[in-house]
Biopython code that builds the backbone (N, CA, C, O; Angstrom):
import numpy as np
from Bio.PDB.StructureBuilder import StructureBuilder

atoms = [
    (1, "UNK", "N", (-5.217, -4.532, -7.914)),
    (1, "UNK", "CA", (-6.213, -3.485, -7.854)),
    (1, "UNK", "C", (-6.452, -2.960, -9.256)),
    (1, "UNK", "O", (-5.458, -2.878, -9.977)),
    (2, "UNK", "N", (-7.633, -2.590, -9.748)),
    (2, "UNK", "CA", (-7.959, -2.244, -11.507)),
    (2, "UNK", "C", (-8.430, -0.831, -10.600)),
    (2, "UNK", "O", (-9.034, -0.640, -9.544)),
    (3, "UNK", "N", (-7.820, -0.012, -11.603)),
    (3, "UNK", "CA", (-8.138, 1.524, -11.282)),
    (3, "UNK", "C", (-7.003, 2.226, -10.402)),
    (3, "UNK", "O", (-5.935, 1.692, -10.102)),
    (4, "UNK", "N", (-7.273, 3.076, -10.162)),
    (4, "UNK", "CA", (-5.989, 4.008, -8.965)),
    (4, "UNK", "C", (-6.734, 3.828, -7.281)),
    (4, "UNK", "O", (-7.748, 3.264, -6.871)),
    (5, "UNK", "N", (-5.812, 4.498, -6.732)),
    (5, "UNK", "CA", (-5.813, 3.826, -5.579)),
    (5, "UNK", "C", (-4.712, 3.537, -4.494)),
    (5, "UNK", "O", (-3.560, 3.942, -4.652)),
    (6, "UNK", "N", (-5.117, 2.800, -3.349)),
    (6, "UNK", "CA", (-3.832, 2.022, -2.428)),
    (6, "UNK", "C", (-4.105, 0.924, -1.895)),
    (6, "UNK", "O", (-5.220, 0.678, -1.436)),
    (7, "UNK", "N", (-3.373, 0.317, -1.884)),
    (7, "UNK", "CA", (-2.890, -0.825, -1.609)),
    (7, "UNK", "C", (-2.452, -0.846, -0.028)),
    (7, "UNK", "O", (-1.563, -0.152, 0.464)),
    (8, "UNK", "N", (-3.084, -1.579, 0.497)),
    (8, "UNK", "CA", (-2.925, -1.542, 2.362)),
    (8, "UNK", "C", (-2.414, -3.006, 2.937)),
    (8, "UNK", "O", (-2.717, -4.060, 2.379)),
    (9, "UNK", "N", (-1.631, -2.934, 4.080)),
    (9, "UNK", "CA", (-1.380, -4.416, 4.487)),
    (9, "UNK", "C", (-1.675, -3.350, 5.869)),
    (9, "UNK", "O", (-1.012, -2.335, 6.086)),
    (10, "UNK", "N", (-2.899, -3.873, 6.783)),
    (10, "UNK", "CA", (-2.993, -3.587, 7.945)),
    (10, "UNK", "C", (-3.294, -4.450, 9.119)),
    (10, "UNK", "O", (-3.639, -5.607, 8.879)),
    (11, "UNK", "N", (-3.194, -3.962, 10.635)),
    (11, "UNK", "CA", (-3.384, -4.711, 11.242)),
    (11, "UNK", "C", (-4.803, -4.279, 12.126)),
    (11, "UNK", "O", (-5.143, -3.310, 12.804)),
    (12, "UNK", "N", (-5.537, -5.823, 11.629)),
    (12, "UNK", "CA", (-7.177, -5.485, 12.523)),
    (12, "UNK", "C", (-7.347, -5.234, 14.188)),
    (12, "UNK", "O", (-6.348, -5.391, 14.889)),
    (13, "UNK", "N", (-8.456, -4.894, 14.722)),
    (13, "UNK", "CA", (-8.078, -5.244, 16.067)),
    (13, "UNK", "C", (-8.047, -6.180, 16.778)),
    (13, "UNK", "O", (-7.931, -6.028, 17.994)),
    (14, "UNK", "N", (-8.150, -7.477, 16.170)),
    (14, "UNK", "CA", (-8.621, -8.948, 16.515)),
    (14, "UNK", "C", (-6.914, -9.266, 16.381)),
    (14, "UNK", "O", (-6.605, -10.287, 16.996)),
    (15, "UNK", "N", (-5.848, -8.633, 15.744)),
    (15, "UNK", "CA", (-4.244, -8.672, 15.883)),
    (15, "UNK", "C", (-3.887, -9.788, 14.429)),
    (15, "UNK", "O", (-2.791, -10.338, 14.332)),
    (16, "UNK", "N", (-4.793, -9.947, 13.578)),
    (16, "UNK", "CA", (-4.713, -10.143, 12.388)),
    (16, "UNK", "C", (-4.196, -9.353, 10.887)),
    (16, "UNK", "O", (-4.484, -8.171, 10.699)),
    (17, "UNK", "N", (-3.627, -9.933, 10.150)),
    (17, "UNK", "CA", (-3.150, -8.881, 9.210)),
    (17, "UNK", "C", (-4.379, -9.205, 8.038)),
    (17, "UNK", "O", (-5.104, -10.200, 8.030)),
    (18, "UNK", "N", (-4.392, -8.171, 7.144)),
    (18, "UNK", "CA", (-4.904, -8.371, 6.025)),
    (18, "UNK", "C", (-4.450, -6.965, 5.266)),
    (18, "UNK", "O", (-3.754, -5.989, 5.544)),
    (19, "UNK", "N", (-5.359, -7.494, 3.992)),
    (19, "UNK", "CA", (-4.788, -6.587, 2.408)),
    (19, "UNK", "C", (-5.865, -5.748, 2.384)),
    (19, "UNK", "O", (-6.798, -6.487, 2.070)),
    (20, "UNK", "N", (-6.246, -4.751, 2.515)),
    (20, "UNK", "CA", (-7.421, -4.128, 1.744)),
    (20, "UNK", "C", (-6.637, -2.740, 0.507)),
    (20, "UNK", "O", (-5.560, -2.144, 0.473)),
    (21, "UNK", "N", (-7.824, -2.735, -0.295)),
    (21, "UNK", "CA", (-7.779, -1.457, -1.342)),
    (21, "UNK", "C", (-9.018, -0.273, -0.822)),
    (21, "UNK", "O", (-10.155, -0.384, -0.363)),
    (22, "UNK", "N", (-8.173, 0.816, -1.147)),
    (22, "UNK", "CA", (-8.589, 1.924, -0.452)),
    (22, "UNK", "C", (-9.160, 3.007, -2.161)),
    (22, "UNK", "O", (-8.589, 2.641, -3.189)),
    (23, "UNK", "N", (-9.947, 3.913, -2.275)),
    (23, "UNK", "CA", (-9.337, 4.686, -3.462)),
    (23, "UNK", "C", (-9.797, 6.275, -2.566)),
    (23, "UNK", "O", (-10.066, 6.460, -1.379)),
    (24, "UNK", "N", (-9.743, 7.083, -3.559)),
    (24, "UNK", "CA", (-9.916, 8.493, -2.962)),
    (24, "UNK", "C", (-8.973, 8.868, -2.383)),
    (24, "UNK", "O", (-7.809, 8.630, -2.705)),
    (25, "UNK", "N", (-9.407, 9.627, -1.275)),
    (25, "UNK", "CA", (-8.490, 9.673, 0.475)),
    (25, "UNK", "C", (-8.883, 9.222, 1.614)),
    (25, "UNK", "O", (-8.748, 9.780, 2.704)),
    (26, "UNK", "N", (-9.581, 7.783, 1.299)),
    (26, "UNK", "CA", (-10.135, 6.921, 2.245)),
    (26, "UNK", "C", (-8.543, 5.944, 2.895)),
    (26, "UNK", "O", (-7.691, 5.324, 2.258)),
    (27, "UNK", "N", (-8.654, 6.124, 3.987)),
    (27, "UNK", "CA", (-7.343, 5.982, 5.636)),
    (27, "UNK", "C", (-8.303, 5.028, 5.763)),
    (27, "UNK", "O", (-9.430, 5.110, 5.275)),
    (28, "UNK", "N", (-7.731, 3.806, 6.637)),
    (28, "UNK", "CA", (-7.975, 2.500, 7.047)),
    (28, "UNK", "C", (-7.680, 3.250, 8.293)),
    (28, "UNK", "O", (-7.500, 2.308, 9.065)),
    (29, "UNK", "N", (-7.521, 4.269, 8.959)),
    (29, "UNK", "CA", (-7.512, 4.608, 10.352)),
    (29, "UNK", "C", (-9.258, 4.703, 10.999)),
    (29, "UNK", "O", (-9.858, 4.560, 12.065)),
    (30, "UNK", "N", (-9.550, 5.056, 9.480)),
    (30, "UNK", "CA", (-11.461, 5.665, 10.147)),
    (30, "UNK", "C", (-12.053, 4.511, 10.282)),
    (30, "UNK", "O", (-13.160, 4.599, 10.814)),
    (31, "UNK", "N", (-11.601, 3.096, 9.893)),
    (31, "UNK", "CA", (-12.351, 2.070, 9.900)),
    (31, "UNK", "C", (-11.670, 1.083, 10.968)),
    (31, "UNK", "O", (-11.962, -0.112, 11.027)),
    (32, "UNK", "N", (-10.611, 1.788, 11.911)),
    (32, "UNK", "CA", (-10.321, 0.829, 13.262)),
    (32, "UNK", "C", (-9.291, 0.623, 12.746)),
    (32, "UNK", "O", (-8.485, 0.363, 13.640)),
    (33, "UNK", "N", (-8.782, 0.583, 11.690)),
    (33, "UNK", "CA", (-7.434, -0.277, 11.288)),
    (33, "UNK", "C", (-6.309, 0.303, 11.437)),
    (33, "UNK", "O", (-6.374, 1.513, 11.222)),
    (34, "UNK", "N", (-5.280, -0.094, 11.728)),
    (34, "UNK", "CA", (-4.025, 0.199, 11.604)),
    (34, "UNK", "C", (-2.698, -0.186, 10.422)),
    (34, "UNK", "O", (-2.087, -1.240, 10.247)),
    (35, "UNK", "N", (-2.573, 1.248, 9.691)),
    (35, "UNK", "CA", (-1.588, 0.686, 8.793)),
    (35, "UNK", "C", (-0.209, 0.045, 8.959)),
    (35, "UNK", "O", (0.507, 0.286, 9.931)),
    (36, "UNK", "N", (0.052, -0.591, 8.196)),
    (36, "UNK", "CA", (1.237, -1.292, 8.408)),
    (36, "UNK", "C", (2.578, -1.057, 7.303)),
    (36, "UNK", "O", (3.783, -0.820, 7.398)),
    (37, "UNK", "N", (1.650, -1.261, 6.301)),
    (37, "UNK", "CA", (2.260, -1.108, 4.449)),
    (37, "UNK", "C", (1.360, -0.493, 4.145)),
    (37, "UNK", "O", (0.279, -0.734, 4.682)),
    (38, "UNK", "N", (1.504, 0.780, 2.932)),
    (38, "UNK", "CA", (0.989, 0.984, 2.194)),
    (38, "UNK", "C", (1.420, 0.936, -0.077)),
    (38, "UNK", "O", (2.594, 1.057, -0.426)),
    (39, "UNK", "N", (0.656, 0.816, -0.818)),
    (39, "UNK", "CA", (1.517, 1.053, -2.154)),
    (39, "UNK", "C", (0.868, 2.241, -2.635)),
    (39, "UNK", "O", (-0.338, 2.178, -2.392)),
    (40, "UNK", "N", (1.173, 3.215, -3.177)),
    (40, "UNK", "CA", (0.197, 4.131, -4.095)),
    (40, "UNK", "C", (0.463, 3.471, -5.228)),
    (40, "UNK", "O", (1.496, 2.895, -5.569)),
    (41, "UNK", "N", (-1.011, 3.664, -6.028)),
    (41, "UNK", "CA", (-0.997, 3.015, -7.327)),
    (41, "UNK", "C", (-2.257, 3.580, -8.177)),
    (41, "UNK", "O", (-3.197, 3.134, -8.835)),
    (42, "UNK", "N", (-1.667, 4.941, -7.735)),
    (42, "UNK", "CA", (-2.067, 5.959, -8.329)),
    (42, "UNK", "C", (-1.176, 6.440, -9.413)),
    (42, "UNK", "O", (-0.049, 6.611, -8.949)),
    (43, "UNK", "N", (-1.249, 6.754, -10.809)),
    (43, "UNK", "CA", (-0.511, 7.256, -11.603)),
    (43, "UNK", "C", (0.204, 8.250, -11.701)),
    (43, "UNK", "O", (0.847, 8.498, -12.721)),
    (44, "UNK", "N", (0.204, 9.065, -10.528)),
    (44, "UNK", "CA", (1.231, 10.129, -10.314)),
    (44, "UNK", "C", (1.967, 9.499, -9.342)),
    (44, "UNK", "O", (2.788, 10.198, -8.747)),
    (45, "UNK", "N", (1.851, 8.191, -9.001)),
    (45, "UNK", "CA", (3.097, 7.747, -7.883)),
    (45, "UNK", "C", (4.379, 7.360, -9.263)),
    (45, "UNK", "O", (5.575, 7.647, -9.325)),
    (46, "UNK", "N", (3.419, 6.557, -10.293)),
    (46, "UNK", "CA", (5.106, 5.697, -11.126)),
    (46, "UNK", "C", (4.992, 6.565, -12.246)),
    (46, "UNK", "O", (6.083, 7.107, -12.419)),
    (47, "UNK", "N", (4.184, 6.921, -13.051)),
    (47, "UNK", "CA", (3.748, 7.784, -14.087)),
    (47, "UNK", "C", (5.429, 8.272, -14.725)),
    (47, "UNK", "O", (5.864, 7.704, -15.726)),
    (48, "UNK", "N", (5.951, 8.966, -14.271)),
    (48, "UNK", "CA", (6.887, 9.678, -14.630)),
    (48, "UNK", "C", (8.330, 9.002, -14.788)),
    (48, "UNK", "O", (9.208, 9.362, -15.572)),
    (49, "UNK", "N", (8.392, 7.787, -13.739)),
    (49, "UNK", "CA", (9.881, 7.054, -14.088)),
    (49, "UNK", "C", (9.433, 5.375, -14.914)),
    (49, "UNK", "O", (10.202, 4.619, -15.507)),
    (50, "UNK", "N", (7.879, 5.202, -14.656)),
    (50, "UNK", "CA", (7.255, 3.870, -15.595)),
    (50, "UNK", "C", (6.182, 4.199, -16.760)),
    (50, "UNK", "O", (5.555, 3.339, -17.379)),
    (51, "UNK", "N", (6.104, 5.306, -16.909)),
    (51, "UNK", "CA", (4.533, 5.734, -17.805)),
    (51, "UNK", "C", (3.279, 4.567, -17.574)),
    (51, "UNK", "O", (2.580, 4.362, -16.582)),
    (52, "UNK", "N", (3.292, 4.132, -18.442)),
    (52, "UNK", "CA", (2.080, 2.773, -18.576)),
    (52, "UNK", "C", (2.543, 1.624, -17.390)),
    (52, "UNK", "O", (1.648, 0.962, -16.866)),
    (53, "UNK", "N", (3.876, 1.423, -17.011)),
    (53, "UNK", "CA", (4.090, 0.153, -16.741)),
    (53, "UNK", "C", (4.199, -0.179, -15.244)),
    (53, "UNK", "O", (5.129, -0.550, -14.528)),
    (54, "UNK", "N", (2.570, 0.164, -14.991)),
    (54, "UNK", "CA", (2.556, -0.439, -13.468)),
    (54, "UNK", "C", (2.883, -1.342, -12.466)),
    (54, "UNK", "O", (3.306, -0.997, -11.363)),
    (55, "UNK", "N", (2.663, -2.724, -12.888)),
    (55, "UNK", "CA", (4.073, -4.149, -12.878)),
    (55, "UNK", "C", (5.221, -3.666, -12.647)),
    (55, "UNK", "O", (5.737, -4.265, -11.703)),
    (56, "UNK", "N", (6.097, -2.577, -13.212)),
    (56, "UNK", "CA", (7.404, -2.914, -12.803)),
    (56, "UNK", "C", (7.775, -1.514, -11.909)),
    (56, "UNK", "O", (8.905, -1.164, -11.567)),
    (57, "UNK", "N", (6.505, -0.827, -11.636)),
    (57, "UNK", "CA", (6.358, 0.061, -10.353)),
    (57, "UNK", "C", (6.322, -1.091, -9.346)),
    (57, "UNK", "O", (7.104, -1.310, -8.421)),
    (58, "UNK", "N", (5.225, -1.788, -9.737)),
    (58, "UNK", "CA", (5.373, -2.691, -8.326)),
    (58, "UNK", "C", (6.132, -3.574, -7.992)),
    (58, "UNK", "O", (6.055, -4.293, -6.996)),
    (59, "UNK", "N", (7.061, -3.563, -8.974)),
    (59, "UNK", "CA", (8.140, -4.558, -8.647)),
    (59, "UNK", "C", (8.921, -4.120, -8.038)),
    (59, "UNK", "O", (9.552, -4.826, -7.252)),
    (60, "UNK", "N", (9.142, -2.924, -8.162)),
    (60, "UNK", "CA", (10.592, -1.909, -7.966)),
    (60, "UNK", "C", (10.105, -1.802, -6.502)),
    (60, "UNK", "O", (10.845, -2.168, -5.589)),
    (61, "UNK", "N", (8.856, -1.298, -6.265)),
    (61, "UNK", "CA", (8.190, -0.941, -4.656)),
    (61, "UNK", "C", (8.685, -2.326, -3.593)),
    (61, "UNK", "O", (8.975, -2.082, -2.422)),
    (62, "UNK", "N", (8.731, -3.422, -4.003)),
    (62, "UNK", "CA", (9.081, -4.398, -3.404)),
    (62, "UNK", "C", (10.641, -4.768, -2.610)),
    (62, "UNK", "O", (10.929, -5.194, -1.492)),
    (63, "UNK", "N", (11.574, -4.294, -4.019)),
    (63, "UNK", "CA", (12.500, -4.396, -3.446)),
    (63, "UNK", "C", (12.740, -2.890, -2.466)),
    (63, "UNK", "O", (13.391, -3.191, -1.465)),
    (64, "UNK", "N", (12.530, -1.980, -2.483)),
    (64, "UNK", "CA", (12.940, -0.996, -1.466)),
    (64, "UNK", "C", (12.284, -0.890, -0.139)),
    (64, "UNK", "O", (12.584, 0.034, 0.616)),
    (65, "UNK", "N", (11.222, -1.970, 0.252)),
    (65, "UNK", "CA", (10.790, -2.037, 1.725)),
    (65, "UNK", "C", (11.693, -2.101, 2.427)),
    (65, "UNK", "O", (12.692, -2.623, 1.931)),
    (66, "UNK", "N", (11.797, -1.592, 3.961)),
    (66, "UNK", "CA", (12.536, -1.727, 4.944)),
    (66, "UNK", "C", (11.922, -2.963, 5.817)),
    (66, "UNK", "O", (11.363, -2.457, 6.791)),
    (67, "UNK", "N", (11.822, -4.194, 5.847)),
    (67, "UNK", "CA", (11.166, -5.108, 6.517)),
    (67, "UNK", "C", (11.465, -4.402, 7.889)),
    (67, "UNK", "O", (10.426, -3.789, 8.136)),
    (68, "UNK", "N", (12.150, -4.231, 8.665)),
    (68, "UNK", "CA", (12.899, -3.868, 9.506)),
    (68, "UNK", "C", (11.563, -2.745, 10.079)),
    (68, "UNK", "O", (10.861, -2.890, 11.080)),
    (69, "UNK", "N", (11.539, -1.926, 9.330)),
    (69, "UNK", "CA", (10.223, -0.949, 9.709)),
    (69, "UNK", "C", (9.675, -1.251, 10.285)),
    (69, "UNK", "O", (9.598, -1.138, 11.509)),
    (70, "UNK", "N", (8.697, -2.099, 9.032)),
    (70, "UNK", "CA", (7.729, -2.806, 8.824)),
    (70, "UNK", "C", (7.123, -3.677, 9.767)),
    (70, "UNK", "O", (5.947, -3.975, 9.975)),
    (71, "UNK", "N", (8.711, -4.178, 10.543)),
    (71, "UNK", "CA", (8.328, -5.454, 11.457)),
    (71, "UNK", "C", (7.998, -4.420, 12.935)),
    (71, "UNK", "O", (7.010, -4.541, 13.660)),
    (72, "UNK", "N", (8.766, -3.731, 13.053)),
    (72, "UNK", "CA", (8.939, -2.429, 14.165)),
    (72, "UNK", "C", (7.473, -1.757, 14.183)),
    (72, "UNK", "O", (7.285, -1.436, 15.356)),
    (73, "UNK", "N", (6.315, -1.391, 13.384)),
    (73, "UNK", "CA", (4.708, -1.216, 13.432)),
    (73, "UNK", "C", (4.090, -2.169, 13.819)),
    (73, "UNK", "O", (3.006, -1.827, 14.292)),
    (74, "UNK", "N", (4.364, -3.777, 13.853)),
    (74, "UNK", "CA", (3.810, -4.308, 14.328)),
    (74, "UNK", "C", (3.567, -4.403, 15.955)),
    (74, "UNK", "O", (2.753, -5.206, 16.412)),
]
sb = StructureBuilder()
sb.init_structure("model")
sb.init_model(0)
sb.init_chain("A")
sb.init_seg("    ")
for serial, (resi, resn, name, xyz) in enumerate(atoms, 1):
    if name == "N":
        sb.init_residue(resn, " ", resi, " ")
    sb.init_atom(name, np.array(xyz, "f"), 0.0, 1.0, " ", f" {name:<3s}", serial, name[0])
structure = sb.get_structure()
């Protein structure tokens, strides 16, 4: 994603997953969807423990998923 924003892994109503990018306070709820994952990647999410270094926000975001959750929303 270029710019701020989120990062979505949701599920359509056809029972398909997909990725969309959201920015503002635009919810994938108003458009039928159901979240599943989300990332903020907004600069007040890593800003303060990565400054510039968004990459290793999102790296770090990776390892602390609970698949387990994750699989449990589906």
């Amino acid at each position: 994603m270029f710019g701020s924003g989120w990062a979505w892994l949701v599920l359509k109503s056809d029972g398909k997953l997909d990725i969309i990018q959201t920015s503002n306070a635009v919810n994938p709820i108003r458009e039928g969807l159901k979240p599943i994952l989300t990332c903020d990647v907004w600069e007040h999410a890593y800003y303060l423990d990565y400054q510039n270094r968004r990459p290793d926000y999102i790296e770090a975001f990776w390892k602390i998923i609970d698949w387990k959750v994750i699989e449990n929303r589906l």
